[in-house]
C-alpha positions as CSV (number, residue, x, y, z in Angstrom):
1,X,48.7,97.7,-113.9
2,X,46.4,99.2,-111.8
3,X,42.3,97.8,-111.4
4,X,39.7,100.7,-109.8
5,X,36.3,99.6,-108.1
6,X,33.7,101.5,-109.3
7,X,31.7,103.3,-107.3
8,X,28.1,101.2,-106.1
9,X,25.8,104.9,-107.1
10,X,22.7,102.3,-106.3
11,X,23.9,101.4,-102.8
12,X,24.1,105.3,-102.0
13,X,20.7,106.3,-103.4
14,X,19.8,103.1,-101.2
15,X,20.8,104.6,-98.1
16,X,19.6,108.1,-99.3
17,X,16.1,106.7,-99.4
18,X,16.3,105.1,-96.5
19,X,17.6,108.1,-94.1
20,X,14.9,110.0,-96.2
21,X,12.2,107.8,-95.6
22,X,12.9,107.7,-91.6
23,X,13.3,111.6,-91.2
24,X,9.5,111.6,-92.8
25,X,8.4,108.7,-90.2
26,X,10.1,111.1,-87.4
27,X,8.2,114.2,-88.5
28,X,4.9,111.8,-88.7
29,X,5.1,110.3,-85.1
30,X,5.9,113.9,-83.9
31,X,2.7,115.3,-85.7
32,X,0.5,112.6,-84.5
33,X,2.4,112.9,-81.1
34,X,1.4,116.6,-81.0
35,X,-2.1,115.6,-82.5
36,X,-3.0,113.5,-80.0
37,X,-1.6,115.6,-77.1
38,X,-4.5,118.4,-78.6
39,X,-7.0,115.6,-78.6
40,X,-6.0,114.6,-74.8
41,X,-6.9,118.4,-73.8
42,X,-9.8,118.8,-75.7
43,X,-11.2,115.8,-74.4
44,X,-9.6,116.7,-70.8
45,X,-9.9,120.2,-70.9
46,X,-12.9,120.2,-67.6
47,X,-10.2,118.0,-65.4
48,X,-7.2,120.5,-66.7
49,X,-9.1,123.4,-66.4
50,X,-10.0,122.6,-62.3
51,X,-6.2,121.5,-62.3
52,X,-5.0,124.7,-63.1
53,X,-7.1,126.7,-61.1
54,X,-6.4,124.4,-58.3
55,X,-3.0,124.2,-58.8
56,X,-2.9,128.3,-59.0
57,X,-4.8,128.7,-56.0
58,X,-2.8,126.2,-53.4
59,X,0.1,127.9,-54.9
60,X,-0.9,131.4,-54.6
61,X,-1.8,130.5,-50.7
62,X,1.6,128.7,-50.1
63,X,3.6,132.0,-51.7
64,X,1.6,134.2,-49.2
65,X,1.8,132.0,-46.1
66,X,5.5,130.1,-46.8
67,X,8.1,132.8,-47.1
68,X,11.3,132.5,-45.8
69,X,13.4,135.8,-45.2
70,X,17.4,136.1,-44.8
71,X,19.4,138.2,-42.2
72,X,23.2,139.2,-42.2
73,X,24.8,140.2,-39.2
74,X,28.7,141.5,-40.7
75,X,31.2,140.5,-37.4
76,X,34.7,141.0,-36.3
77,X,35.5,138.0,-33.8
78,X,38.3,139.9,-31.0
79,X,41.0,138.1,-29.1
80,X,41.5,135.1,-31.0
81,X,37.9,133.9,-30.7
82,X,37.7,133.2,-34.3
83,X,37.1,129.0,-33.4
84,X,35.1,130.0,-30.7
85,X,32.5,131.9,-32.7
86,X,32.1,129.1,-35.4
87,X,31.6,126.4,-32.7
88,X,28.6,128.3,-31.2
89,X,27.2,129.3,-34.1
90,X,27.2,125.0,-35.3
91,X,26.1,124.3,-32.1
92,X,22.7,126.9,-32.5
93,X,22.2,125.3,-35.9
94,X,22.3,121.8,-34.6
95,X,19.9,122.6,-31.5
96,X,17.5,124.6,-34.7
97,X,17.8,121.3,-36.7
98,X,17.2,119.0,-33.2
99,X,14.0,121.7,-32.7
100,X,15.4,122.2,-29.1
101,X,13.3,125.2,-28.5
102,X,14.1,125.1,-24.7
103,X,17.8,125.3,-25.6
104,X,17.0,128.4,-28.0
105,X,15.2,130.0,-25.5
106,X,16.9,129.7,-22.2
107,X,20.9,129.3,-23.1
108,X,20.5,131.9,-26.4
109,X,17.6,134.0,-25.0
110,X,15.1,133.4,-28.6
111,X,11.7,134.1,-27.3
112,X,10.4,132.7,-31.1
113,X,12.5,130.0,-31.8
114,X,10.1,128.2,-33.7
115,X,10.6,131.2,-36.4
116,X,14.6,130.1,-37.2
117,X,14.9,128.0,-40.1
118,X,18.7,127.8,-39.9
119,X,21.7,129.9,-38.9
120,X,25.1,129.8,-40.6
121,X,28.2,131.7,-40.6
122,X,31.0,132.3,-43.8
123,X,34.1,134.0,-44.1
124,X,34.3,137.3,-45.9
125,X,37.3,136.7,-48.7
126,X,39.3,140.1,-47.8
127,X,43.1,139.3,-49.0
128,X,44.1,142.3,-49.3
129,X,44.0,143.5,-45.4
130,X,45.1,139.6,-45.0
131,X,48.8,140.0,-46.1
132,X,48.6,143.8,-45.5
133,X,51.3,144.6,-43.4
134,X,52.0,141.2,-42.6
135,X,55.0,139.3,-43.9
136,X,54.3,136.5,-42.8
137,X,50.2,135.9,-43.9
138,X,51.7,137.4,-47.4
139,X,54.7,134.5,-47.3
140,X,52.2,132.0,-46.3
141,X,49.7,132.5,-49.1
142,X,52.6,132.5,-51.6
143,X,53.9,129.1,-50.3
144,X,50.4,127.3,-50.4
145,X,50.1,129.1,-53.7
146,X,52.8,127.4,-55.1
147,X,51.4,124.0,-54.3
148,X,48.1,124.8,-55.6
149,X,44.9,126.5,-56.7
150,X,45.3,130.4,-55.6
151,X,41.4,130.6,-55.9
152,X,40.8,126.9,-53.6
153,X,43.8,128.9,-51.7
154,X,42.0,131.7,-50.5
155,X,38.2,130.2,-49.8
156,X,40.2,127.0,-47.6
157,X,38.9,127.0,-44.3
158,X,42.7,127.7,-42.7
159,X,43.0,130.9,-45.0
160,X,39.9,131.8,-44.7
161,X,39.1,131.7,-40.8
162,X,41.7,134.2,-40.3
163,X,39.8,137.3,-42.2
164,X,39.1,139.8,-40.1
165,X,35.2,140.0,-40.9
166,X,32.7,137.2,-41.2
167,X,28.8,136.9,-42.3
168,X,26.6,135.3,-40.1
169,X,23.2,134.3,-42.0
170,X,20.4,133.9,-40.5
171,X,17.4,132.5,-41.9
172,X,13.6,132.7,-40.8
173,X,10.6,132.0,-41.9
174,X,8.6,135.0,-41.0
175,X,9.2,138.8,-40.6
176,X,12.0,140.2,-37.0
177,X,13.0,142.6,-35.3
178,X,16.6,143.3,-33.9
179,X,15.3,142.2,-30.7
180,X,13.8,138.9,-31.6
181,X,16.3,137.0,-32.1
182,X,19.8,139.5,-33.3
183,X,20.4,141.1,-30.1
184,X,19.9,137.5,-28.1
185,X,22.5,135.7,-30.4
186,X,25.3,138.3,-30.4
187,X,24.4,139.0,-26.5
188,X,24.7,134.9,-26.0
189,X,28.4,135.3,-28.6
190,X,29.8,137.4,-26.2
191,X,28.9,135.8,-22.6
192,X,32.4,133.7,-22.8
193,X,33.8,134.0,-19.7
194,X,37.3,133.0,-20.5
195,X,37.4,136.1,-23.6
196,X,35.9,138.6,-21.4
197,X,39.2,138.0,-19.4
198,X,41.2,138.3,-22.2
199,X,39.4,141.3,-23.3
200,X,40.0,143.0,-20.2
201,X,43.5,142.6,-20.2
202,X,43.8,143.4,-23.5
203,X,42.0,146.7,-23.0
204,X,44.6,147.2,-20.0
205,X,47.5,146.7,-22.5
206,X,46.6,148.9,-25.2
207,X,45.1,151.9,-22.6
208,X,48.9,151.3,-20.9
209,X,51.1,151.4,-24.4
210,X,49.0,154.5,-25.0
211,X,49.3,155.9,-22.1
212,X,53.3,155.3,-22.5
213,X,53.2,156.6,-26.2
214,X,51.5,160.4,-25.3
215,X,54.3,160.6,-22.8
216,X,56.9,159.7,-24.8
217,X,55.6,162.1,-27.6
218,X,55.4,164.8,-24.8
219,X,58.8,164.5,-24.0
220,X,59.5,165.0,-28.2
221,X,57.5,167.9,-28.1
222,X,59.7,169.6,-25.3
223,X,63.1,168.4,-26.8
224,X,61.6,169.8,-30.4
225,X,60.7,172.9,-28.7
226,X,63.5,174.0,-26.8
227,X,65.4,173.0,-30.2
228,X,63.5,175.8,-32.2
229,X,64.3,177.9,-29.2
230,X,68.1,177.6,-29.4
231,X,67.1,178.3,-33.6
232,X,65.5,181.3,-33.2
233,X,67.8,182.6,-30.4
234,X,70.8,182.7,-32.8
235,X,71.5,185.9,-34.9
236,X,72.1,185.3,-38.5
237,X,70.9,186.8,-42.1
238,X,71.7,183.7,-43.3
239,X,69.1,180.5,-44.3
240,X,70.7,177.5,-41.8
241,X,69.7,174.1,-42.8
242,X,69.3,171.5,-40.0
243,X,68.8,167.9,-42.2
244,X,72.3,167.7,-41.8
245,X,71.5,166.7,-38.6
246,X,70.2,163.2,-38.0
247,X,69.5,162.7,-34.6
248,X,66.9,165.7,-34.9
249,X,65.6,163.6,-38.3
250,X,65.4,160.4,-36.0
251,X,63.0,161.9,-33.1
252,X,61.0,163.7,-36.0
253,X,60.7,160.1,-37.0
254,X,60.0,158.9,-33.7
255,X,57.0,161.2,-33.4
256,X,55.4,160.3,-36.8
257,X,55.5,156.4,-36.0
258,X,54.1,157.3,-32.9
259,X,51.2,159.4,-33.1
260,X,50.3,157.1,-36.3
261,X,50.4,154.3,-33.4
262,X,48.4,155.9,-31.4
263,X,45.5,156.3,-34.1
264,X,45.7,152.5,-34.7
265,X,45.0,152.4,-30.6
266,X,42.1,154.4,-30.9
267,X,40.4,152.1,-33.9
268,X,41.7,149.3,-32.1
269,X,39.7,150.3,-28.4
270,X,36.2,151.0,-30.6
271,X,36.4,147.5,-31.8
272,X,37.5,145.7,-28.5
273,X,34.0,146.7,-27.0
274,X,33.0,143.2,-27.5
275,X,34.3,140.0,-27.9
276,X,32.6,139.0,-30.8
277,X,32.0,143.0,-32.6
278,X,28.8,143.4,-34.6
279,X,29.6,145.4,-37.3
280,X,26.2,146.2,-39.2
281,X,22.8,144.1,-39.6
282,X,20.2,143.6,-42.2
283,X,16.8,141.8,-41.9
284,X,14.1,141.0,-43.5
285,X,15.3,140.4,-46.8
286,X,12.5,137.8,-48.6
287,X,14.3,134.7,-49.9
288,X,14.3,134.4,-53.9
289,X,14.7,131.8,-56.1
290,X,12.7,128.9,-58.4
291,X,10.2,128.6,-56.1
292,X,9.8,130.7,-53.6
293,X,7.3,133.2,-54.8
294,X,6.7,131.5,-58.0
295,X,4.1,128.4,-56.8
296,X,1.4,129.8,-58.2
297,X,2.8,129.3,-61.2
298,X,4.9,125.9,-60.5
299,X,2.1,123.8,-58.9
300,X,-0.3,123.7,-61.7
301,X,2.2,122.6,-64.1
302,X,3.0,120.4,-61.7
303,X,-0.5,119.2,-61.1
304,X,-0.8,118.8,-65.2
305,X,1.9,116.2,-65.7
306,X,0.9,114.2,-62.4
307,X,-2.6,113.9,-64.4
308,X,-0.8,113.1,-67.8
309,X,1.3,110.6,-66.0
310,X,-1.0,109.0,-64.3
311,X,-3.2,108.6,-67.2
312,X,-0.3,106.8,-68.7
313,X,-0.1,104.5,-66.2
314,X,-3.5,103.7,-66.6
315,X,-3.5,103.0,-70.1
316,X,-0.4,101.1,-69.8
317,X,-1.8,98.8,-67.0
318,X,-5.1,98.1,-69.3
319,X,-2.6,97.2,-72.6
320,X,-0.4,94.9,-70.4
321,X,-3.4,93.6,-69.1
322,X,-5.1,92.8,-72.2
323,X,-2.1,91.5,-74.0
324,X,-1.8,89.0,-70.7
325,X,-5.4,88.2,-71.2
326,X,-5.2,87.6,-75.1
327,X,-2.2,85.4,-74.3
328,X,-4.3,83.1,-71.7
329,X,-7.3,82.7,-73.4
């Protein structure tokens, strides 16, 4: 035999009034919250109003007077210098942070020091030209891979110091030219005496191996030559095919790798002019963001709830205080 509990309908309609009843005493502080917000203007509005236009015009001044611009300088580091470059660019940013103006302007050559703000440098993520080519950057990523995030992967500081191109940034807090302060920091990058002597023997190398390859692919040329010679020379109606023959296939071969060698020489020599290679530079682009450029709008709405706040605290201290009173007497 089986007993059922009724349902308690008066319990629910209970609760129903009860959630009801707290919703309308939600929407009633609100109101009153709003209402008395209105009544704080209106009886505030002459303190508000200077607020504002104080606010708007400290603001205005600061987004005239307190810009900040960014500068990229896009570089190829040559001859293994790749640590070499990050360590002097830390060490600039450190004597910019320290405000060593004497160290700016005698060791890097920055007339204006006083205009850096910072100076920072970041790999450019090229993966593509990382493992082209190369066995073993292509085996290495696919190890590390395999033990963790591909994306982590490629922005780690091991991967990533090995791309060929990095951004140095460069940030100021007024309007330069090249000369102000670009041209002294990539002439001070490349005053290493230790890679200028790699660079020269480096230069000596690849000038040599080319020297060796348009030799060598002389000497082709005469062997193909005197072979279409000996083709020509010999009498026949008949079309004779020479693929057959694999030596002459071979030193065809030879030819191709070499003269495509030689090409890589000749992009190789325009970027071993320098140690550290400047490929392009922009300057002068103003800094965006929350506030920069937008104070004008930022500072008196910040002005307003300092006022609001502090009249808080005001009537907060004078409650306390008479509660503390009322208590005493």
């Amino acid at each position: 035999m089986s007993t059922k509990v009724p349902q308690d309908n008066t319990d629910q309609e209970i609760d129903l009034a009860d959630v009801s009843k707290k919703i309308n005493e939600f929407f009633e502080s609100t109101k009153r919250s709003i209402f008395n917000g209105i009544q704080f203007f209106i009886k505030n509005w002459k303190i508000a109003a200077i607020l504002i236009i104080v606010g708007f015009g400290i603001g205005l001044f600061l987004d005239k007077t307190h810009k900040k611009y960014d500068h990229q300088i896009i570089v190829t580091p040559n001859f293994g210098s790749i640590e070499y470059l990050y360590s002097k660019i830390d060490l600039i940013n450190s004597k910019i942070n320290e405000g060593d103006s004497l160290f700016l302007k005698k060791a890097v050559g920055i007339k204006q020091p006083k205009k850096l703000v910072t100076i920072e440098i970041e790999p450019i993520a090229d993966v593509y030209n990382f493992i082209n080519n190369k066995p073993e950057n292509f085996e290495l990523i696919k190890l590390m891979a395999d033990n963790g995030d591909i994306k982590k992967i490629i922005s780690d500081d091991i991967t990533s110091k090995n791309y060929r191109f990095h951004s140095i940034l460069i940030r100021t807090d007024d309007l330069i030219d090249n000369k102000e302060i670009i041209e002294p920091v990539l002439k001070y990058l490349n005053e290493a005496e230790y890679y200028k002597k790699i660079q020269e023997a480096q230069l000596a190398n690849v000038k040599a191996k080319m020297a060796q390859n348009e030799a060598t692919i002389d000497q082709i040329n005469g062997v193909l030559n005197e072979f279409s010679a000996n083709a020509n020379s010999q009498k026949s109606d008949k079309l004779v095919y020479y693929n057959e023959n694999n030596q002459l296939n071979e030193v065809i071969k030879t030819k191709g790798d070499l003269v495509n060698e030689q090409g890589s020489h000749r992009l190789e020599l325009i970027g071993y002019d320098k140690i550290i290679k400047d490929i392009s530079t922009t300057i002068n682009i103003e800094k965006k963001g929350i506030l920069y450029g937008h104070k004008k709008l930022v500072f008196p709405f910040l002005f307003i709830l300092i006022y609001i706040f502090l009249q808080f605290f005001r009537n907060f201290y004078r409650k306390q205080k008479s509660l503390i009173v009322e208590k005493t007497v």
